[in-house]
N, C-alpha and C positions, 0 to 999 in steps of 0.2 A: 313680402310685407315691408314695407317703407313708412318709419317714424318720423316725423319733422320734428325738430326740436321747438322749431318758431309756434306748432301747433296745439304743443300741448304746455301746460301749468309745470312750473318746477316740481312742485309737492306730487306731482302726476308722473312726473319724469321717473322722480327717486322711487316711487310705488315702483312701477314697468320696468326698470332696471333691478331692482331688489327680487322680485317677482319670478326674471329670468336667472338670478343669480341662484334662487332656492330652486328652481327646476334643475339645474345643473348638479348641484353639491349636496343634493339629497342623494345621490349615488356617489359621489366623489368619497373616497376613504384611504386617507393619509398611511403608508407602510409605517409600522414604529421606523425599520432601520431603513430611510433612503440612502439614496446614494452619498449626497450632502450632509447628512447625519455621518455616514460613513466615516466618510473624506477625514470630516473636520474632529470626529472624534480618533481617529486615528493619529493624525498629526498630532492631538495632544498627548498623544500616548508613547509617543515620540518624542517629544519634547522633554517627556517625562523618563527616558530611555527605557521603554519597556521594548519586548518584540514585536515583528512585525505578527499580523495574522493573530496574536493572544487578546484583541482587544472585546473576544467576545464574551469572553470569562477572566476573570481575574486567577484562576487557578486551574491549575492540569486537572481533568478527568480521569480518574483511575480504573473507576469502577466498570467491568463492564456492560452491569446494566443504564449504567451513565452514557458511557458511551454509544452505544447502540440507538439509545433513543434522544439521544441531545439537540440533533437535527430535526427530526421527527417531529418532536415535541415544540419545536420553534414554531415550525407548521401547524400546528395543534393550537398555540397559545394566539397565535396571530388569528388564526378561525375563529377562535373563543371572543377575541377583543371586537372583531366585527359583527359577531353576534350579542356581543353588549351592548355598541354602541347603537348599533340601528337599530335595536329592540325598543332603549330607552328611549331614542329622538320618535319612534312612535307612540308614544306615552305622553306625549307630549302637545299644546298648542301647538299652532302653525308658528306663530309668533316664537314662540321658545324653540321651535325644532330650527328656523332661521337661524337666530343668533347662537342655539348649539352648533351646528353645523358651521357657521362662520369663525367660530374658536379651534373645531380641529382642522378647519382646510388649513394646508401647509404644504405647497410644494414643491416638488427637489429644489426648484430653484426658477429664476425665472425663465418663460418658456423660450426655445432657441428658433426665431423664426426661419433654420436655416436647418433643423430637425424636423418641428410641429406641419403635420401634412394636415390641409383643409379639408374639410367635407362638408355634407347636408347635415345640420343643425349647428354650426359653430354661428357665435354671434362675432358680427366686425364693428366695431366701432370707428368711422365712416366722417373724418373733418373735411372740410373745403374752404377756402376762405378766398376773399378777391372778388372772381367777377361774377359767382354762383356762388355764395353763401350756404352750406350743409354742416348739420351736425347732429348725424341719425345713427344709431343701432340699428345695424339691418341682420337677418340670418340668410344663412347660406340657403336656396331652396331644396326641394327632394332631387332635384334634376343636377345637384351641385352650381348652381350660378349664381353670381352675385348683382343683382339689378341697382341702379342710380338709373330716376329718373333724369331726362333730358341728358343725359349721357351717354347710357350703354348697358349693356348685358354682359358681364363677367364669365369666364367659365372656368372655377379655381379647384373644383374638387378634385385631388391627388395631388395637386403642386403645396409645394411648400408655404409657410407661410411668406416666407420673404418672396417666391416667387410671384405669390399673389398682390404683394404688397407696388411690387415692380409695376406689376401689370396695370391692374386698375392705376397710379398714380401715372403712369403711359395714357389712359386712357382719358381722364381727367384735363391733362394737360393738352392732351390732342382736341378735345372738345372746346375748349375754354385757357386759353395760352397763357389768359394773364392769370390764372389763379394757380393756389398750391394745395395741397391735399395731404392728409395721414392717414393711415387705416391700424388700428389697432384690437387683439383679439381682447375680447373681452368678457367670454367665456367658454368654454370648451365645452364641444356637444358632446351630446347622449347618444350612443346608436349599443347594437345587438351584436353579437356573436355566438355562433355556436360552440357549443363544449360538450363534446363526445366523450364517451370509455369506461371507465369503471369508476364513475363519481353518483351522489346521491342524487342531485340534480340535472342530469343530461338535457338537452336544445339549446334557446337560447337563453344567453346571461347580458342583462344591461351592464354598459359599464363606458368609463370615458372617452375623451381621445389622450388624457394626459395619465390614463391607468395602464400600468404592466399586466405583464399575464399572470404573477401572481395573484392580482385583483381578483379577476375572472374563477379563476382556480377556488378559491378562498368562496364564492358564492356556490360554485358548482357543488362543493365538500360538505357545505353545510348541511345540518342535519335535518332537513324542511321547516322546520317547525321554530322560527326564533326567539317566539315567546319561550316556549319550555327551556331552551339554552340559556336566556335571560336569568330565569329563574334560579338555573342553577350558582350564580354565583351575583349574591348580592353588592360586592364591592367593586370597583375598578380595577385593574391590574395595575399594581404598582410596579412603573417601568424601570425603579432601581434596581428589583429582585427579579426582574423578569427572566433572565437566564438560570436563577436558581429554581423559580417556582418551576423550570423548564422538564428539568431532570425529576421532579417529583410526579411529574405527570404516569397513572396507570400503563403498561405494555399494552395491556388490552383496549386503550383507548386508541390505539394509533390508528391514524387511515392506511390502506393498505395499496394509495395508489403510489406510483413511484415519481419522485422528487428531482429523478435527471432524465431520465427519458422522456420527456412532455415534447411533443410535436406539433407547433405551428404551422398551420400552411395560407399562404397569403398567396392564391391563383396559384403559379407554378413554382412557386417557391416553397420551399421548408424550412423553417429554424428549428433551432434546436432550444428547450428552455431547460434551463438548470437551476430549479430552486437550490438543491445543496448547495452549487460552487457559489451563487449568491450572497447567498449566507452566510457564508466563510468570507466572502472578497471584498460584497460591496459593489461588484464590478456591472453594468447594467448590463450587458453584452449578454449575460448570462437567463437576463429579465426583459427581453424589447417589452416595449411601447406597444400598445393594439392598435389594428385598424378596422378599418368599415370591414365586412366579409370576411374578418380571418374566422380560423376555424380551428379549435385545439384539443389535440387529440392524445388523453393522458391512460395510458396502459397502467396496469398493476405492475408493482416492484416485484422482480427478479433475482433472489440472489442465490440460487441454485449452481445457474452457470453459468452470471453473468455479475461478477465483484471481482473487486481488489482489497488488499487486506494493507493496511500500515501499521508499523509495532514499532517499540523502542523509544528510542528519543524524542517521542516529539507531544505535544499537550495534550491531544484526543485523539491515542491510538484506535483502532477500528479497523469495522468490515464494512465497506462501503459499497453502491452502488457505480458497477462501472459504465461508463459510456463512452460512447465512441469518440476518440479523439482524447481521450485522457491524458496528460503528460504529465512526467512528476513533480515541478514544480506546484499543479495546480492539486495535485492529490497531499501533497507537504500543507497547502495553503488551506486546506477540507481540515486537514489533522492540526490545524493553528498553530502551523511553525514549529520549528525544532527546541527543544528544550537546552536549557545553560548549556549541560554535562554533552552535548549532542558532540561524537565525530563527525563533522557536515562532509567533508570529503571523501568520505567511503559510505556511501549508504549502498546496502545490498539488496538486488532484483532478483529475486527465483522465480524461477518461469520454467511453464513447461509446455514443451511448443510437441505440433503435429501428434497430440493423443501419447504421446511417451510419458513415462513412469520415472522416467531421470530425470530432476530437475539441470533448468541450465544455471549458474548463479554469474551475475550481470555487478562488476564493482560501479558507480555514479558518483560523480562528483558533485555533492549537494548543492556545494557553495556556489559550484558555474550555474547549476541548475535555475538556482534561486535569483541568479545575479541577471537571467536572461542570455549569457551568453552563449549556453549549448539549450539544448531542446530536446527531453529523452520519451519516450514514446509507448507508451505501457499498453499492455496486451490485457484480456477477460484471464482475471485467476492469479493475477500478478501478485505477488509478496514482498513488501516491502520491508526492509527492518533497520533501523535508524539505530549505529552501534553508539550508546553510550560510553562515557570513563565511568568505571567500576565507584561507584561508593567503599571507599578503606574501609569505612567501621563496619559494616555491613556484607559486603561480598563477597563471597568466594571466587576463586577464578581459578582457568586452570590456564596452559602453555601449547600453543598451538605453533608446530616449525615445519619448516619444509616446503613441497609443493602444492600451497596454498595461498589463494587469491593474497590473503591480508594476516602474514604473520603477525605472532602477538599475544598480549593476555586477554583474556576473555573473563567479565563476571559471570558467574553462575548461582544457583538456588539449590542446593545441595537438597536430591532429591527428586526433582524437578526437572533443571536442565540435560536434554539429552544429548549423545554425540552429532545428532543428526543437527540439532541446534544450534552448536558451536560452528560444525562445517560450514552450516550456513551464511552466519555471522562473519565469519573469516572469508567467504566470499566466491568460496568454492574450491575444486580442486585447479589446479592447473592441466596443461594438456598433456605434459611432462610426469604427472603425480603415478606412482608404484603401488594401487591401491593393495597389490597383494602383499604388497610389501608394509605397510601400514599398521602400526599401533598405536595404543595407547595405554603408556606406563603409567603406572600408581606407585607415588610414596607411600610407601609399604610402612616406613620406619613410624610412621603417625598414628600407627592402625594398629593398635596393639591387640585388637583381635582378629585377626588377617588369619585363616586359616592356613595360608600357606606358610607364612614367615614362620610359624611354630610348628611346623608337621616335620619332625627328625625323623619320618620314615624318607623323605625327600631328600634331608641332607644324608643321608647315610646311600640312598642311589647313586648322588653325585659322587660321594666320596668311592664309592668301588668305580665309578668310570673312572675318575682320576689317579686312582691310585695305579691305572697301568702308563702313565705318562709322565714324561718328562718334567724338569721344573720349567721349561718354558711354554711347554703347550700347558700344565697344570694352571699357570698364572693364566691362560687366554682363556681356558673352559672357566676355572672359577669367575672369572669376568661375568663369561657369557651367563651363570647359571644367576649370577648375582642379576644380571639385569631380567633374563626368564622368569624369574619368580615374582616381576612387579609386573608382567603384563596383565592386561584386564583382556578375555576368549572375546574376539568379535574376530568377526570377517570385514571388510570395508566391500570388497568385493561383494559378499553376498548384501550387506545392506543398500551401499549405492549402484550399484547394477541390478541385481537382481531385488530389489524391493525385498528383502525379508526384513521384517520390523521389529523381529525377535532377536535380531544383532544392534538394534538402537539402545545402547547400554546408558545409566545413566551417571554422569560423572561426578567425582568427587572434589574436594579443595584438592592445587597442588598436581590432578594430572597430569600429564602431555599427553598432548597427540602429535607423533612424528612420521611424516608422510615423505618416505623419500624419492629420489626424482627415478625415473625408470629405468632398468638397467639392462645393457644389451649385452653382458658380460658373464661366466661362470667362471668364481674366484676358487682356483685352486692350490690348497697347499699342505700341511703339514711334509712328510717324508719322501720330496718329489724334488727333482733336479732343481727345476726353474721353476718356484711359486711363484701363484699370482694370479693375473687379468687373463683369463682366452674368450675372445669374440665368440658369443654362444651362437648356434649351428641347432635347430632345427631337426630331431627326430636320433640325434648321434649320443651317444654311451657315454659312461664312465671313460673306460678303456683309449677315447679320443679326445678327450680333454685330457688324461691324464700321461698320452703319450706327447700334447702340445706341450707341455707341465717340463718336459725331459726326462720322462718316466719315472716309474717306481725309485726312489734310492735305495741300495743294499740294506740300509737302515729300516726300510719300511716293510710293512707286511700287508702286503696287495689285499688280502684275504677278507681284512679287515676294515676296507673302505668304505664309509658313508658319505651320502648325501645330506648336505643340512638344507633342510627347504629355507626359501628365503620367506616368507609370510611366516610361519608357525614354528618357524625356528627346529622342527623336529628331525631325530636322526631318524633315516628309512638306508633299509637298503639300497645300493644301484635296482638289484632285479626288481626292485619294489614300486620304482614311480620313473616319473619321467623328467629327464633334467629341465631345468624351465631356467628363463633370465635372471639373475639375482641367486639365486641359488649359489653353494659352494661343496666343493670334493675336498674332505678329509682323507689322508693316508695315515696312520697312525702309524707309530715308531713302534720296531719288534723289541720285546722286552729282553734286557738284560740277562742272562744265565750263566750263570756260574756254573764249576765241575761240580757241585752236589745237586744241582738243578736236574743235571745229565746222569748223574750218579743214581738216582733217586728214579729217575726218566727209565734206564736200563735197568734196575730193579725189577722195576714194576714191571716193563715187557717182559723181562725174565718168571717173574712170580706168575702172569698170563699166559705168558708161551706152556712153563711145563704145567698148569694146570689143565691145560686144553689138553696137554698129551694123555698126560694120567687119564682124562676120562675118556680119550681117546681108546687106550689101551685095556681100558676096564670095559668098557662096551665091547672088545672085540671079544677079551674073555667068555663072556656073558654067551654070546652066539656061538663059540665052540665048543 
């Protein structure tokens, strides 16, 4: 169809363009947050040195039913506003639903004819001026072509705008040398798409060429009926509050389709749509633009066996949906940026890869993350945990040393925090770490009801070990008992290898946990030539360590040698267990005797000897 401007009345002009303007923008519906809203509310949030990624609340989310549904519910509220708005513009004259509609079009920005792809119903607005005089609104036809008479026939649908723009003004100028020409869009068409999955309204959904797939999505979700939604809520949504009224929203109001997994397909292509990271970024990458024939295909949310989890430091801790291609920066930019108190250079990754029970823990350097310069790469199930600095007035903390990712103090919730927690936080074991070797001592002296620090059946054991020893082995064992009676019973072994959850103790202010490094050594000493280090040997005795040692000293009494496990500190016989690495051989020293020792010694065999005989001699009686 071809308009002449020469043919029709101005007042006739402004009608037929008005006309095509309300065919168009009866479906056209402004996102609250475009891109350009984004942008520029961001920079002033910057200006104003807030963080990056916080600009979508003014304060951290704590709560977790805050959290959970904060997204969600974004989706929910954005549903609700287009079921407002198009509820009421049909409530309405024609005449009123025009100039409503011409109030809320707004968009991102002006169109990029180097983006915007032409099709069947886009209007061009069509100058020529010189030796063929035109100035017509034409539409694209269903065939995609753009006719000028006495010209040519156009074929623009797919090419870009500026493609077409090129074209026809080639074509123009080939017909007619001395003239010059513009073409300008001047409304963007109407066409269909299909929308498949687990939405209220499945086929097809109108919608623009200059609407994202949220659009679409947003019609599909609704709940058939607009009137009745209308009704539910007689005021507008006031876009000041609009993130807080976000969180108030019912659980059971949520849709249950999933928010990162949406699937475009445009011919042999796929995108991917991610309303979450959207919403978090701003970023359109995550929202294309629709075309003529896409088709989008939104599955139900997942999060069985398919999330990532981020805790700690950062503003909207959570369990998120994950999707393929996740990296951490864009899962930190989901969770709105790291908080003040945030360490950004150790943020820890627990993963557990090929079906195992071990978690692997991953140290991350936030800061490169965030800055773009590295690129880290998250898996389904990934845990993320963002270490904070301890609040003084509030936190406990306990002392984490040794072979571990990230020595240091740790806050804790007395209570609450487990050991499994803290290892994690600290970033893991090293490849080096001795888990059998491994405890965690408690300041006992703080604990005045420490069942152990008061039990003098305890001190009085130690005191009969001791009392057969030396004053220098005296001062080592009282050492050693001093530090036995602050360990807290776990195994590291049995917990972090073998999954028992019944060794995840929980900690107190003031702990340590000391992991030390592995040892290929059994340290032997008291009553022996040469104490010390012997390279431990695999399946060999006391008696081989102890002859590396430079054997027994005259001083010592073979008879009486233990093993002190290296894990549990406990004295076992040699014949009782088997030497392991870290372990250590005690020879005790033979005690002192004096002539009444011996005196006392011969006594007694004497007072044994003849009483044996006596009744020796008395039984014999008896039988004869």
């Amino acid at each position: 169809m071809l308009i002449n401007s020469t043919s029709i009345r101005p007042e006739f002009k402004q009608i037929l363009r008005a006309s095509a303007a309300f065919a168009v923008v009866w479906y056209l519906f402004v996102p609250s947050l475009t891109s350009q809203t984004l942008e520029s509310y961001l920079e002033r949030k910057k200006s104003e040195k807030k963080e990056p990624n916080t600009y979508l609340t003014g304060e951290s989310l704590d709560s977790p039913a805050q959290v959970n549904s904060f997204y969600r519910n974004a989706f929910r509220q954005r549903q609700q506003q287009e079921s407002f708005r198009f509820g009421n513009l049909s409530q309405r004259g024609k005449e009123g639903q025009l100039q409503a509609m011409e109030r809320m079009i707004a968009l991102e920005g002006p169109v990029d004819p180097q983006q915007y792809i032409v099709g069947p119903g886009d209007y061009l607005d069509v100058n020529i001026w010189g030796g063929l005089p035109l100035n017509a609104t034409i539409p694209v036809s269903p065939e995609g072509t753009l006719v000028l008479p006495n010209i040519g026939t156009f074929d623009v649908a797919g090419k870009t705008l500026a493609e077409a723009k090129k074209e026809i003004a080639a074509g123009v100028k080939k017909a007619y040398s001395k003239t010059e020409s513009s073409v300008t869009l001047v409304a963007p068409r109407i066409f269909a798409i299909h929308v498949v999955g687990v939405v209220n309204n499945p086929g097809l959904i109108e919608v623009s060429a200059v609407d994202r797939a949220d659009k679409a999505i947003y019609y599909a979700t609704l709940e058939s009926q607009l009137d009745s939604k209308i009704n539910q809520r007689e005021e507008p949504i006031d876009e000041r509050n609009r993130f807080q009224s976000m969180v108030e929203i019912e659980e059971d109001d949520q849709p249950e389709i999933s928010l990162r997994n949406i699937m475009l397909i445009r011919g042999d292509e796929t995108l991917a749509v991610d309303l979450l990271s959207y919403y978090a970024t701003g970023d359109a990458k995550y929202n294309p633009r629709l075309l003529d024939g896409d088709v989008l295909v939104i599955p139900n949310e997942d999060m069985t066996a398919n999330s990532i989890t981020i805790s700690g430091a950062v503003r909207l801790p959570g369990t998120f949906e994950f999707h393929d291609g996740d990296h951490l920066a864009q899962l930190i930019q989901i969770a709105q940026g790291f908080k003040q108190n945030a360490i950004r250079d150790s943020v820890i990754v627990t993963r557990f890869t090929d079906g195992s029970t071990i978690p692997q823990y991953i140290v991350v350097d936030g800061s490169s993350v965030m800055s773009g310069k590295t690129k880290f790469e998250l898996q389904r199930n990934d845990h993320i945990h963002v270490i904070g600095y301890a609040d003084i007035r509030n936190d406990h903390a306990v002392l984490v040393k040794g072979e571990v990712q990230l020595e240091g103090s740790f806050p804790i919730t007395e209570g609450m925090t487990t050991l499994s927690d803290i290892i994690s936080r600290a970033g893991g074991f090293t490849a080096q770490a001795a888990l059998r070797e491994a405890v965690v001592v408690r300041n006992i002296e703080k604990r005045d009801l420490d069942p152990i620090a008061d039990n003098p059946d305890y001190d009085r054991l130690v005191g009969m070990r001791l009392s057969e020893m030396d004053k220098e082995e005296r001062d080592y064992y009282t050492y050693e008992a001093a530090i036995r009676r602050n360990f807290v019973s776990v195994d590291f072994e049995d917990l972090f290898v073998h999954g028992d959850t019944a060794m995840d103790v929980l900690l107190m202010d003031d702990d340590e946990i000391l992991v030390p490094k592995k040892s290929s050594t059994v340290y032997v000493f008291g009553q022996v030539a040469r104490p010390g280090y012997i390279v431990w040997e695999r399946g060999m005795d006391e008696d081989w360590y102890l002859e590396r040692a430079g054997g027994v000293s005259d001083a010592g009494e073979e008879g009486e040698t233990k093993v002190i496990k290296a894990g549990s500190k406990l004295w076992v016989d040699p014949d009782d267990t088997e030497i392991e690495p870290g372990d250590s051989i005690f020879v005790p020293r033979q005690p002192d005797r004096d002539f009444a020792y011996y005196f006392t010694a011969a006594r007694d065999f004497l007072q044994v000897a003849v009483s044996v005989v006596t009744i020796y001699l008395l039984i014999q009686q008896i039988q004869n």
